[in-house]
C-alpha positions in Angstrom: 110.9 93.2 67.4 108.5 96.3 67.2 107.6 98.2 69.8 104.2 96.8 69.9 105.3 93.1 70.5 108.4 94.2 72.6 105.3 96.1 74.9 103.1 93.3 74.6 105.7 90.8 76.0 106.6 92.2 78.7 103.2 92.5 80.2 103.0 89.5 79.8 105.9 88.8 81.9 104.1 91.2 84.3 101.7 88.0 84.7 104.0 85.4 85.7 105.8 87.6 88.3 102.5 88.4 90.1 102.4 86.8 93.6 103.9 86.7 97.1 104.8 83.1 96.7 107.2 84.3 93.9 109.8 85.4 96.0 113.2 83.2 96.3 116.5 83.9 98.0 119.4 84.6 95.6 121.0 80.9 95.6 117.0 79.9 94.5 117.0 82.5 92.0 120.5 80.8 90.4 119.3 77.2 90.5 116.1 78.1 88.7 118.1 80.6 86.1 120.2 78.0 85.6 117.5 75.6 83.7 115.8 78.5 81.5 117.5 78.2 78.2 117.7 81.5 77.1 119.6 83.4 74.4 121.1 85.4 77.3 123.3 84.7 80.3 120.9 84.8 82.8 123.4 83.7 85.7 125.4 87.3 84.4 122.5 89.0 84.6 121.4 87.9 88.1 124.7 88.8 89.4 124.6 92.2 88.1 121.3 93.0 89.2 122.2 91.5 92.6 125.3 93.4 93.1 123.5 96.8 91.5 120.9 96.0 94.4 123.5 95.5 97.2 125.2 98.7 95.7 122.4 100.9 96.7 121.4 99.8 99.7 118.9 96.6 99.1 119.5 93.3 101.4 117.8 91.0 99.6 117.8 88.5 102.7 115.1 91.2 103.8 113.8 92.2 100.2 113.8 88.9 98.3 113.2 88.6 94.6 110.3 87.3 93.1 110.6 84.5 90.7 107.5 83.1 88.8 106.8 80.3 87.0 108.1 79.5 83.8 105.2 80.4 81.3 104.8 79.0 77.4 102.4 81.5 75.2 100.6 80.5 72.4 100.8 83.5 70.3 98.4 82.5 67.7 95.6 81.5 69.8 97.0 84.4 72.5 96.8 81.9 75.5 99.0 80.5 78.2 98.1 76.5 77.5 99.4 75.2 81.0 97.9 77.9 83.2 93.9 78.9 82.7 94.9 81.3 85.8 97.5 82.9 84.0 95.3 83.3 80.6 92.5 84.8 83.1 94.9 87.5 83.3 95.8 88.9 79.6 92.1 90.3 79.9 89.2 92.0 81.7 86.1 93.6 81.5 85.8 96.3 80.1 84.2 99.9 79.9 81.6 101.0 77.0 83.6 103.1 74.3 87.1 101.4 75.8 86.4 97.9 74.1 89.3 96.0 72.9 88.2 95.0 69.5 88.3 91.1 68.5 90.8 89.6 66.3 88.4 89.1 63.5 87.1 92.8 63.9 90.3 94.5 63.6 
């Protein structure tokens, strides 16, 4: 993966975990982990980030973690087709001379 698309995803994994209503005890955070298919061992990984938490002093009972929905991207069209809220979100508004070209202008 270059660094471009290895950037680009995970801001876009920035947009799924934004939200208050995100946030799941640890026995959540295993039973939703435990449906993604993923080409890592996401159960492993919780527990290590849970017990590097614990290690310095987090109690996630007080300081849950934030889980957000599970989002497909259409990298081709550059759109989240389930969620209009979430494609709101790869963009903005923005400033004169800061204008992110168009595909067909790059």
């Amino acid at each position: 993966m270059s660094t471009f698309s290895h950037c680009t995803a995970c801001h876009l994994g920035d947009i799924s975990y934004l939200g208050e209503e995100n946030k799941v005890s640890i026995d959540e955070a295993r039973r939703i982990l435990a449906d993604v298919n993923s080409l890592a061992d996401n159960l492993a990984t919780l527990d290590r980030t849970a017990r590097h938490l614990a290690d310095n002093g987090v109690d996630l009972k007080k300081e849950p973690l934030s889980i957000g929905p599970l989002l497909k991207f259409d990298p081709q069209r550059e759109v989240f087709p389930d969620s209009h809220q979430a494609t709101a979100l790869t963009t903005r508004e923005y400033r004169e001379g800061f204008l992110c070209p168009t595909p067909d202008a790059v």
